[in-house]
C-alpha positions in Angstrom: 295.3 0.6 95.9 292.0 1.8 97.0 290.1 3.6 99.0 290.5 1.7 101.7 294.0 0.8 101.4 295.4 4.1 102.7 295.8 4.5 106.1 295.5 7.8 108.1 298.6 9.8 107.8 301.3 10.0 110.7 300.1 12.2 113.9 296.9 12.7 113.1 295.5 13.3 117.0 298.7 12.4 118.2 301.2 14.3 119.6 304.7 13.7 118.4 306.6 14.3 121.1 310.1 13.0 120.0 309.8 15.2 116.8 308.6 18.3 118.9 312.0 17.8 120.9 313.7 17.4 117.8 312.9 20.5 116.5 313.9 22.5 119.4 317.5 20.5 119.3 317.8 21.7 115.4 316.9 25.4 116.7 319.3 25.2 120.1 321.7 24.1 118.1 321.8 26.7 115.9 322.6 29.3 119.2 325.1 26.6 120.3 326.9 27.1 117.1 326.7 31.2 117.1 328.5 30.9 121.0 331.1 28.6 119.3 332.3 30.5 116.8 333.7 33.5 118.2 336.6 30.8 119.4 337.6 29.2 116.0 340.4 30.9 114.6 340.1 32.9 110.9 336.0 32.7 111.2 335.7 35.9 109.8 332.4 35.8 112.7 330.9 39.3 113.8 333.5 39.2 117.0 336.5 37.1 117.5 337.1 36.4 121.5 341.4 37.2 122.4 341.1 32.9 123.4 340.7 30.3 119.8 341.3 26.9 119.5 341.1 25.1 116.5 339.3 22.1 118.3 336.3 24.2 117.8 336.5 23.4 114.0 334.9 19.5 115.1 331.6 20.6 116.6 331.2 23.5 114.4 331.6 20.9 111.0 329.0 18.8 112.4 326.6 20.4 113.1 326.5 22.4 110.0 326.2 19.6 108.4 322.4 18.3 109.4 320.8 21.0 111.3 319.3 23.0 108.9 318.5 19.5 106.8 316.8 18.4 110.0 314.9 21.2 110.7 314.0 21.3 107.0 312.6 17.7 106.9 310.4 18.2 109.9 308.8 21.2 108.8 308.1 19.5 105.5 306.5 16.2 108.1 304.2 18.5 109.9 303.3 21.0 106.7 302.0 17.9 105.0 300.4 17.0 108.6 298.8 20.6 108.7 297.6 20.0 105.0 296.2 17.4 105.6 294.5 18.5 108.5 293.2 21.7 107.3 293.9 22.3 103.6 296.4 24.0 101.6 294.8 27.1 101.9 294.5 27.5 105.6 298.4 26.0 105.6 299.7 29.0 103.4 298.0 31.6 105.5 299.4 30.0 108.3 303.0 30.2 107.1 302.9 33.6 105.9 301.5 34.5 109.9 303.7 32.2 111.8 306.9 32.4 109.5 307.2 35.5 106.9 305.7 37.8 108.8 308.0 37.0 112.4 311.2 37.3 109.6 309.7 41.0 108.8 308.5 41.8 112.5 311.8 40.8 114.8 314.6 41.6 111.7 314.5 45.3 113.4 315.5 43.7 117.1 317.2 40.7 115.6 319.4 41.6 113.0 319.9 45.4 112.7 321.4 45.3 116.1 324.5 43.3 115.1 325.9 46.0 113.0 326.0 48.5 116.1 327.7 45.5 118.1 330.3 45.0 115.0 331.0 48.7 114.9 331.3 48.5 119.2 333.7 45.7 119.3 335.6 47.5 116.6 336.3 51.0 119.0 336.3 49.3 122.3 338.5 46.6 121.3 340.3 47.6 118.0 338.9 45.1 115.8 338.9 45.1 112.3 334.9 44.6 111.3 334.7 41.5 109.0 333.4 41.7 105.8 330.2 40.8 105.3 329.2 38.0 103.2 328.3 38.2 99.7 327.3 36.5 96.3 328.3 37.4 92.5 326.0 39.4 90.9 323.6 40.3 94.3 322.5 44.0 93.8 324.4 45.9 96.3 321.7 47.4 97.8 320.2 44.4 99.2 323.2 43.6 101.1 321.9 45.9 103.6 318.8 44.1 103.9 320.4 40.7 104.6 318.0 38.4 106.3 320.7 37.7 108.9 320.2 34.4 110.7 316.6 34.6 110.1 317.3 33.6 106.4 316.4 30.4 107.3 312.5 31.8 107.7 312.3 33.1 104.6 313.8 29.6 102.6 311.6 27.7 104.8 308.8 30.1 103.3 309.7 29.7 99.5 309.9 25.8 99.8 306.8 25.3 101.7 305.3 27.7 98.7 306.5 25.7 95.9 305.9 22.1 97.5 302.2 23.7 97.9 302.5 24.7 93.7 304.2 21.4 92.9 301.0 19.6 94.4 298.8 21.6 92.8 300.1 21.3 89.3 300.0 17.2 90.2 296.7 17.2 91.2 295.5 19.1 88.6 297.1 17.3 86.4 296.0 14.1 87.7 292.4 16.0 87.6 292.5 16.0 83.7 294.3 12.5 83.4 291.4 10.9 84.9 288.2 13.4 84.4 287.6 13.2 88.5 286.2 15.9 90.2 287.9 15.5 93.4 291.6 17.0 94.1 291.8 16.3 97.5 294.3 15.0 98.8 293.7 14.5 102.6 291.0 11.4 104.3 288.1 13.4 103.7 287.1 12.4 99.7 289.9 10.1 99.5 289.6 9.0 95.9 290.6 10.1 92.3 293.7 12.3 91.8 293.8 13.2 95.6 294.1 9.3 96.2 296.4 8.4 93.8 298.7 11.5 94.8 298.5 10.2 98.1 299.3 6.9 96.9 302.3 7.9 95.1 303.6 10.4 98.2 303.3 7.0 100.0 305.2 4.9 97.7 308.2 7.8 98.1 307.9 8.0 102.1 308.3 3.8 101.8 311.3 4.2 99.6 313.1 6.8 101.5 312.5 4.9 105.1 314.1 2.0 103.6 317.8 0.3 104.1 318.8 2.8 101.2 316.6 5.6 101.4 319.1 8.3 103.0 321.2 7.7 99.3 318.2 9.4 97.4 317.0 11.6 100.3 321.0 12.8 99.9 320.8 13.6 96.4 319.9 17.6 96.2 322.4 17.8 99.0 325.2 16.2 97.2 324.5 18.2 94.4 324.5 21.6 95.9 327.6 20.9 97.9 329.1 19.9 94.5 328.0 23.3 92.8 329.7 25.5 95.9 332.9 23.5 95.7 333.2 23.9 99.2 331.9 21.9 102.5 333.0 23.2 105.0 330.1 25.2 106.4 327.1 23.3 105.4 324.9 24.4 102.3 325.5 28.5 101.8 323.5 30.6 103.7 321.4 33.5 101.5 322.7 36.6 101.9 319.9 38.6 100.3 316.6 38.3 100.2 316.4 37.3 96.6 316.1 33.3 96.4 319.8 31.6 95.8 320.1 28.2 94.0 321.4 26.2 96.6 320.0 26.4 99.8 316.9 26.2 97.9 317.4 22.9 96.0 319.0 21.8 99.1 316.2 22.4 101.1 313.2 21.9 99.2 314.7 18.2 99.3 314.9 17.7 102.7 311.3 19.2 102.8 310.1 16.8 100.2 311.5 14.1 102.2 309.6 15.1 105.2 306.7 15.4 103.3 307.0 12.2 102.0 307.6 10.6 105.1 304.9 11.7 106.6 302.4 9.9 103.9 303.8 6.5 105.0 302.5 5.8 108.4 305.3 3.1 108.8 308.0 5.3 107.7 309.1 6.6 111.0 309.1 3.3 113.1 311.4 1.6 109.9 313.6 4.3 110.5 313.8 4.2 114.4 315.1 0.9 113.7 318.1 2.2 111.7 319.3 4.5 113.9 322.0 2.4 115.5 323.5 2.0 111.9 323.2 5.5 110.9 325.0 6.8 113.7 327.7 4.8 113.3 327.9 6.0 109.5 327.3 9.2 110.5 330.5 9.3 112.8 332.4 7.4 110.1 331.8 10.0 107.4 331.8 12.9 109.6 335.1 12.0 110.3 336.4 11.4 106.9 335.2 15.0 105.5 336.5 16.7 108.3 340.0 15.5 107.9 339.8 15.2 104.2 339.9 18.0 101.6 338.0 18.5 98.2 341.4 18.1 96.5 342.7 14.7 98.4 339.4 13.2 97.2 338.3 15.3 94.3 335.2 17.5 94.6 332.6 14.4 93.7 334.4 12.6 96.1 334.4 14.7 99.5 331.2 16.2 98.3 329.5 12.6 98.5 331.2 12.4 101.7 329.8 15.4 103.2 326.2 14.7 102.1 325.9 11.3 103.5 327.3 12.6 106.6 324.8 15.3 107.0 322.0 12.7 105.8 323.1 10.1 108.0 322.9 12.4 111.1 319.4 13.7 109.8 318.0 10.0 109.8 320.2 8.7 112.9 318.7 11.9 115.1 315.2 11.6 113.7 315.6 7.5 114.6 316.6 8.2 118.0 314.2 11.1 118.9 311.4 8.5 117.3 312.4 5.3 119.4 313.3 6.7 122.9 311.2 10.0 123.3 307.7 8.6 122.3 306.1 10.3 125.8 305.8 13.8 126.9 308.3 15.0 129.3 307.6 18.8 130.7 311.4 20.2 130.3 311.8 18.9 126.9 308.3 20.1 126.2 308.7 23.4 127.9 312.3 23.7 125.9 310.4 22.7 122.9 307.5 26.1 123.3 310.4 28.3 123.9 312.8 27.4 121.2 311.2 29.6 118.5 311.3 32.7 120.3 314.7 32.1 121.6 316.2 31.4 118.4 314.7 34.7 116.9 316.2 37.1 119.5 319.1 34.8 120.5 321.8 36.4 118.9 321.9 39.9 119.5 321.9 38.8 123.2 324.6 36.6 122.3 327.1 38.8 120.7 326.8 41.7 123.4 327.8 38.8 126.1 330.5 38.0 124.1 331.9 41.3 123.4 331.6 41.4 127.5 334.0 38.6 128.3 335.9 38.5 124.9 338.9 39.9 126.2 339.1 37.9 129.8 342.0 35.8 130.2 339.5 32.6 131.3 339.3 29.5 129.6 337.2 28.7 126.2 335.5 26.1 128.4 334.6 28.8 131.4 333.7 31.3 128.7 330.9 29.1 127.3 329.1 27.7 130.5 328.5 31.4 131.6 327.5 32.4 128.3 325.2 29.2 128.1 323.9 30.2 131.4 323.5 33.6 131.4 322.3 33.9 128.1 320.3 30.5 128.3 318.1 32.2 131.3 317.8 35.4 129.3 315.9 33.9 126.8 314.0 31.1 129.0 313.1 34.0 131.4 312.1 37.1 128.5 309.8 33.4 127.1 308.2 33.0 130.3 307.2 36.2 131.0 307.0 38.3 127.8 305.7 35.3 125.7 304.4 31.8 127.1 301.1 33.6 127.8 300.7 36.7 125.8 299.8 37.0 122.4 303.0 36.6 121.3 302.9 33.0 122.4 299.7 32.7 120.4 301.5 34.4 117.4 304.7 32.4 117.6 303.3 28.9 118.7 
């Protein structure tokens, strides 16, 4: 391959809107899933409501199982994008403004309220306070520090970090293979090791948007989920902020895939065309490791079956989004601009609702659509006019 060969990565002056929207479905999700969980029985969640069902168990199992991979993969797409764009340099300084630093700034109004809502549900309804979670051999005194649901920040900040030290070992590496000069890696100097790193990131992205690519891009997942033993909520959350082995490995992969997809500039269109088959899989597999256990299949077994259903969601979801959302449409875009901020102060808001109507004799069904809409234009309305136009907005977005 030369020079010549290598085509200008994915979104380069383009807008992607049906990746935009996907990335604010991963994040909305995620505060779908908190106002779930008070409703499925044995959760051991921050409040349980006096109304559970175990039907909530379905969507709860799902969606564990590819949001965080999805989320993963497309901010490994558009840090390769930004890379590319900009440099390595000027992407690391933008991570540490746009994602460490946010972790550090909103953990005081995001997370160290929960306690005092754990400790309120526990005198005003009599609630034993569950136990928070913890890891073997995690100094006690971080446990007080717990990112909270912001740890997703801080792992998306230690993979993007290492894929950035990974590429620099490889082109460096590369650099003294060959004797070149150059290690770039974008279209400006496209030659010697930046060119045939490029060339290889390619040839990955090609593999991994082929018929069997969501088997390798599966891998780390499969192999985490086999080290926990257990499934049934996704790949383990960190519960310090020390890095932990598994949702590391876990997602670092699904950033590498993004980053790999992204070289390929064909890689997104060839998997559009899967979607109709990964769904169904997705479906198929989601179905047999909900109603399957570890020891009707053995471990290897329902683990394999968990981390092709969580793969085949990721590549069905990024199909679909890819195929049918390809032009900008102001709600989804608006939703899209908001959905950082809202996941970051979501849950607090959340939990006090909750704890409001916990002990109402209404259905689980009523009980959701007024949380969805109350808190829904709590956050939509604090984005509007504390953020869209302030320097937050600039901060955040």
């Amino acid at each position: 391959m030369t020079a010549t060969d290598v085509k200008p990565p994915v979104g380069v002056g383009v807008r992607l809107h049906g990746l935009d929207a996907l990335r604010a479905g991963a994040l909305g999700l995620g505060i779908v899933l908190h106002s779930l969980m008070p409703f499925a029985p044995g959760m051991g969640w921050l409040l349980t409501d006096a109304r559970t069902s175990a039907a909530v168990g379905v969507p709860l199992f799902v969606i564990h199982l590819f949001r965080m991979t999805v989320f993963m993969l497309l901010a490994g797409f558009f840090g390769r994008m930004v890379v590319h764009r900009r440099g390595a340099g000027a992407y690391l300084r933008d991570r540490t403004v746009r994602i460490l630093a946010p972790m550090v700034a909103f953990w005081p109004v995001a997370v160290m309220p929960l306690g005092l809502l754990v400790a309120a549900n526990a005198s005003l309804r009599g609630a034993t306070p569950p136990q928070p979670p913890s890891r073997p051999g995690a100094p006690e005194a971080l446990a007080m520090f717990s990112p909270g649901q912001l740890w997703f920040l801080l792992v998306l900040f230690e993979v993007s970090a290492l894929t950035l030290g990974v590429r620099w070992v490889a082109l460096r590496a590369a650099r003294w293979a060959s004797g070149a000069a150059s290690d770039g890696e974008g279209a400006a100097g496209m030659s010697g090791p930046g060119r045939d790193l490029t060339c290889l990131t390619r040839a990955v992205g090609r593999a991994l948007s082929g018929p069997a690519g969501v088997l390798a891009a599966a891998v780390p997942y499969y192999l985490c989920v086999l080290a926990q033993g257990d499934a049934t909520g996704g790949i383990a959350a960190p519960t310090t902020i020390l890095p932990e082995v598994a949702p590391l490995v876990a997602y670092l992969g699904a950033f590498g895939v993004g980053w790999a997809l992204h070289a390929d500039p064909d890689a997104l269109a060839r998997i559009a065309r899967q979607w109709p088959g990964q769904l169904a899989a997705a479906i198929a597999l989601s179905a047999a490791g909900y109603v399957t256990t570890p020891a009707m299949l053995t471990v290897p077994g329902h683990a394999a079956l968990v981390a092709l259903a969580g793969w085949t969601w990721t590549y069905a979801l990024l199909g679909l989004c890819v195929r049918f959302l390809r032009r900008e449409r102001p709600v989804i875009r608006y939703l899209a601009d908001s959905s950082y901020w809202a996941y970051l102060v979501h849950l607090p808001l959340l939990v006090g609702f909750e704890l409001l109507i916990a002990d109402q004799p209404w259905s689980i069904a009523a009980k959701l659509l007024l949380t969805w809409t109350v808190v829904g234009a709590a956050l939509l309305g604090s984005y509007q006019v504390l953020v869209r136009k302030t320097w937050l907005g600039q901060w955040l977005n």
